[in-house]
N, C-alpha and C positions, 0 to 999 in steps of 0.2 A: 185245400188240403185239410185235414182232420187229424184232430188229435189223439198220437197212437194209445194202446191200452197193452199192456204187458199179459203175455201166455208164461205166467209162472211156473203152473204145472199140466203135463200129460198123460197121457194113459189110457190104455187098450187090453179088450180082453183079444185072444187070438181067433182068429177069423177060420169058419170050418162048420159042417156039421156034427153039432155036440149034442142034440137033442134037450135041450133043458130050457128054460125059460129066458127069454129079453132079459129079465129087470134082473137076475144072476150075473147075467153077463155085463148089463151096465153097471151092476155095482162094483164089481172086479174092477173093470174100467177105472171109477168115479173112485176109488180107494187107493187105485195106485196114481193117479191124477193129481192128488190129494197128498199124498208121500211124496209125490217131485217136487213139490208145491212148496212143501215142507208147511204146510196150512191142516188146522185141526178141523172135523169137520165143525165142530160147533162155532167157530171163523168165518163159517162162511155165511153171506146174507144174502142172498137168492141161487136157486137155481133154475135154471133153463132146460128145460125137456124137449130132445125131438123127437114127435110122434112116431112110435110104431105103428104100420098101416099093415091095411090087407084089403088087397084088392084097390088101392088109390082113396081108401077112407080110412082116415083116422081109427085106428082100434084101440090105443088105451089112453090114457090122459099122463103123461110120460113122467112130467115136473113133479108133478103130487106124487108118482108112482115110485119116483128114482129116492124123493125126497123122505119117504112112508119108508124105503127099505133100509136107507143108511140112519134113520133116528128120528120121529121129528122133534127138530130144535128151535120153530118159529121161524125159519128163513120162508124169504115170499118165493113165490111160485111160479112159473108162467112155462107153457107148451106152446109148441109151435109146429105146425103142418105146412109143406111145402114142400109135398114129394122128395126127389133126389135132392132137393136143395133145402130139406129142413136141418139138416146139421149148421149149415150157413147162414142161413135166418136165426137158428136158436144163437149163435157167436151174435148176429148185428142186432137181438132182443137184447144181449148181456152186455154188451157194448155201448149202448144206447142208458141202459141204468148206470154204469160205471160214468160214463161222459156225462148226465144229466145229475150224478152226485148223489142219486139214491143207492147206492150199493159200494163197495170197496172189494170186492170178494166175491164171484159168481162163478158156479160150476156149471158146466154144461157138459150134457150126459145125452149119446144117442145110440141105440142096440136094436138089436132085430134078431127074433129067428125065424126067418124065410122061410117060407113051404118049397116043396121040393120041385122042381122044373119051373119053367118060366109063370109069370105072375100072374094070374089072372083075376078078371073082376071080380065083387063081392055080387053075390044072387041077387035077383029082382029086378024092377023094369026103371030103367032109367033112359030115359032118351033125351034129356037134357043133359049126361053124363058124355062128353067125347073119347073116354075109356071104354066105359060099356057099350058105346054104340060101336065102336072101330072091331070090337070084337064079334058083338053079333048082327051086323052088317055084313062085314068083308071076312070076317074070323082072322082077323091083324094081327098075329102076336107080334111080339116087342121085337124076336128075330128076321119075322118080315120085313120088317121095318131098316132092321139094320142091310138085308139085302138088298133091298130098293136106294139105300144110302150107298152103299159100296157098287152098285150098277152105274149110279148116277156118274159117280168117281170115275168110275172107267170109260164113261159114255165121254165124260167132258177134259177129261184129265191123261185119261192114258195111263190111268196107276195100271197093275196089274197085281194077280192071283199073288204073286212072289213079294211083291209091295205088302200087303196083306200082312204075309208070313213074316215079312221079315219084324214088323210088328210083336207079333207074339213070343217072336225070337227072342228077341228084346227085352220083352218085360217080364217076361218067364226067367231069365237069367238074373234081374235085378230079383226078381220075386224069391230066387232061390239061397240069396243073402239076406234073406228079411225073417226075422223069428213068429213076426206075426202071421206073415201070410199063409193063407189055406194051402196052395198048393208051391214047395217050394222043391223045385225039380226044372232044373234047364231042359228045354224040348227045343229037338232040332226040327228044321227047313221040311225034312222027310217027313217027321212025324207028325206035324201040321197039314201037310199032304194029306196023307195019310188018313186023317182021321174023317168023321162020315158029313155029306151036307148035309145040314139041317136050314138052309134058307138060302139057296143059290146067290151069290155065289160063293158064301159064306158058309165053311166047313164047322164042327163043334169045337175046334181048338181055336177058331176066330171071335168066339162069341161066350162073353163071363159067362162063370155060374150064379145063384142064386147062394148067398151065405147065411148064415147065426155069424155075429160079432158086436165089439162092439168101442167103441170113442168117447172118451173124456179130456175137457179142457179145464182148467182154472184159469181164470182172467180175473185182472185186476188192475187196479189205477198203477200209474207211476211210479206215484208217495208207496203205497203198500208195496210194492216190489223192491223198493230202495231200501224202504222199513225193515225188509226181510235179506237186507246186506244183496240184493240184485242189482248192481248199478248199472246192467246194460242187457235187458232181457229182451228176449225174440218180442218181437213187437205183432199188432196188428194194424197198420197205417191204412187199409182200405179194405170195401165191402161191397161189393153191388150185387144187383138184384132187381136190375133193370127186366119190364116187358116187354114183349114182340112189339112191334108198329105195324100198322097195315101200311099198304101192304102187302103180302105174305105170298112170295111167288113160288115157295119151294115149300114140295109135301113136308111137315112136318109131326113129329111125332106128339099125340096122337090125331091129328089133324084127319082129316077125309078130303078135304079140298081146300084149292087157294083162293086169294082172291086176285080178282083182275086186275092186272095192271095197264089195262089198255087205256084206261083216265088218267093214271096216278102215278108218277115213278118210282118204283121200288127206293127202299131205303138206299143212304150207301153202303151200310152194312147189314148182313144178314145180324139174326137174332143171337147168336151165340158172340159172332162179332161182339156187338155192342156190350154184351157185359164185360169185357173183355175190357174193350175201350175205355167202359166207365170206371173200371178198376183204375185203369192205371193213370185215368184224369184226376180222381179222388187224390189219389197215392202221389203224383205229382212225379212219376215214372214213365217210362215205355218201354217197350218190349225187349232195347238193347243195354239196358240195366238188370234181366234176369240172370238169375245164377242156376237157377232151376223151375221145373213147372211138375204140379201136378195134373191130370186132367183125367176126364171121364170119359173110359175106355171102353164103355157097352159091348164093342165091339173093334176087332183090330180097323176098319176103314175110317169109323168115326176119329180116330184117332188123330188121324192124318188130317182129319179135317180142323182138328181143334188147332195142328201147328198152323193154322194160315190164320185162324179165329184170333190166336193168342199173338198175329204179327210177327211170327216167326220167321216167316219167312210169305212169299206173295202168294195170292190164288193158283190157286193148282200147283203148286209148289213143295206141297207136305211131302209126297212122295221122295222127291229129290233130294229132301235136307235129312230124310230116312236114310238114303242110298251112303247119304255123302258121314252117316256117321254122329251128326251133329248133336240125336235127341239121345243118343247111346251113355254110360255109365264113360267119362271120359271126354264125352263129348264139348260140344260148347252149347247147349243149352239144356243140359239132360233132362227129359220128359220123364215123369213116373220112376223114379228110382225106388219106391215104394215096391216096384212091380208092378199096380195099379190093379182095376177090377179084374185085370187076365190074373192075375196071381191071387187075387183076394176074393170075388163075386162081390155081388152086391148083399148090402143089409142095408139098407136104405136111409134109415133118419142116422147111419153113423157114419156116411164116407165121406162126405162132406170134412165131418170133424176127424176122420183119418185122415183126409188131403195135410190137415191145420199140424195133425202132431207129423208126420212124416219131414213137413216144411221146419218145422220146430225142434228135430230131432237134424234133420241137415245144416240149419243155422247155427246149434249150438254147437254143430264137428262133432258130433256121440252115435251119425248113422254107421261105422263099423267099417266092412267093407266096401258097403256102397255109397259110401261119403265122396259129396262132391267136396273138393277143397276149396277152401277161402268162400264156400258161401254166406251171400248175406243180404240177397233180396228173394224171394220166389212168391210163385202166383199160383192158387187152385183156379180150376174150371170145371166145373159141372152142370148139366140140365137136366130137368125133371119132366112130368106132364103139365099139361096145364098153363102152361107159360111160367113158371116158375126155373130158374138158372141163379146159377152165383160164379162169383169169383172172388175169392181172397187173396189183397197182396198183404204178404208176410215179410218183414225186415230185420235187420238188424245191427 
């Protein structure tokens, strides 16, 4: 186990298309972050930047960028890349200075604003790139992907179409109590129906949008959070960010092929598993100690798969612990009370650090109406390209 570090302060700009700039957005964020915090910025001694990307590369240099627009005051610097899971790396950069004794004080700021329809690569010839090639190889987009996921489901599981739905059901309803979220509007079973495919068997109501938003944390040691009269602050007890293992019997994203396993025995755990795992080895928990979970909702079938990742419940089982109520606002382990990317999209270096305030805003008992009660453990989960995943457990 590891020693926790205190989420003093939060903060978010609200999640939507606004047309204006990332570093506007993160500074919103990183100001009101900063005011929970009850922390000045010139207090603070580093920040942590997750890269804004386009296209799966890095496009600005985030830390310097966040750091240039709120003053600069000498705090040191550092950015971090790692797809959907640079929010998560940039927390276990700041975490790592705060435990190693160079920092007391670290902000961590990630925003985006997305181009409009699903993401595609940056021009030019890359065939070392497994992004660039999936796209102009096979023309993969990201919701291909998720339909080859939700096939699979149904091939080995027997979820079905209504499985699906009742996902979006779900998070759309928590989404519609959420002040941040982009789209907050309960949609019913029909209107998910309803709405057109866009990647068999995966309709446009099964599969986020692309967002502008953006996530600010303050983290700090223990001493500085007591210093500041917080004798019992949301913690951060664990962090992983474990890689795949060969291996790799199942297409994965953006993968084009596996490898054989006709030498070699698959893992016991798939890739997502494992950081899962690792979280909660760190943390010195498991899975019947959560109070809530956040997780990455690409799409409503991934979802389902992340409840068997996070030991929720057994293989091919997400379905049924959906049916039975369990990941619901109420339930006994509610999934995404946030809403999750069906209520939010993606902005990329910031949901990660959405997952961390959402957990942070449920531990403290200040989420509203979608307040689980007496929370006081929860876990993010998310993956990115590249082998790159995280998971945070969050305590309290």
């Amino acid at each position: 186990m590891s020693e926790d570090i205190a989420v003093l302060g939060v903060g978010m700009h609200p999640w939507g298309k606004w047309g204006r700039s990332f570093v506007q957005y993160g500074t919103i964020a990183a100001r009101a972050a900063l005011a929970d915090a009850g922390i000045e910025w010139c207090d603070v001694d580093a920040v942590v930047g997750a890269d804004t990307v386009r296209g799966g590369y890095p496009g600005y240099v985030a830390g310097a960028t966040f750091a240039r627009a709120l003053g600069w005051q000498g705090a040191r610097v550092t950015s971090v890349y790692a797809a959907c899971a640079s929010g998560a790396q940039a927390v276990g950069a700041a975490r790592a200075q705060i435990l190693a004794g160079l920092a007391d004080v670290v902000l961590v700021v990630g925003a985006d604003a997305a181009p409009k329809g699903f993401f595609a690569p940056a021009g030019g010839e890359r065939p070392d790139d497994p992004d660039w090639l999936r796209f102009r190889v096979l023309g993969a987009t990201n919701p291909a992907y998720f339909g080859l996921y939700a096939r699979r489901r149904m091939a080995l599981h027997g979820d079905t179409l209504e499985d699906f739905t009742r996902v979006k059901v779900k998070n759309a309803a928590a989404g519609a109590l959420n002040p941040n979220a982009r789209y907050r509007k309960a949609v019913s079973a029909e209107e998910v129906a309803a709405s057109a495919v866009v990647a068999d068997p995966l309709r446009l109501l099964d599969i986020c949008a692309t967002s502008d938003g953006a996530a600010a944390l303050v983290l700090t040691s223990m001493d500085v959070a007591r210093r500041h009269g917080v004798g019992d602050p949301v913690r951060i007890r664990a962090l992983s960010t474990v890689t795949p293992t060969y291996p790799r019997a199942v297409l994965d994203l953006p993968d084009i092929a596996t490898d054989s396993a006709a030498a070699v025995e698959p893992a016991s755990r798939s890739f997502r598993a494992a950081i899962a795992h690792a979280a909660y080895e760190e943390a010195g928990i498991g899975p019947e100690d959560l109070s809530l979970a956040e997780v990455y909702d690409l799409s409503t079938a991934l979802e389902l798969e992340w409840y068997e990742d996070l030991e929720l419940c057994g293989a091919g089982e997400g379905a049924k612990l959906l049916r039975e109520g369990a990941t619901t606002l109420g339930g006994r382990v509610p999934v995404n009370t946030s809403g999750g990317l069906a209520s939010f999209g993606e902005a990329v270096p910031a949901q990660a650090l959405a997952q961390v305030c959402e957990l942070t805003w449920q531990l403290r008992g200040t989420a509203g109406a979608r307040q689980v009660p007496g929370a006081r453990v929860g876990v993010t989960a998310n993956q990115g390209l590249f082998g790159h995943g995280s998971a945070v457990v969050v305590v309290r």
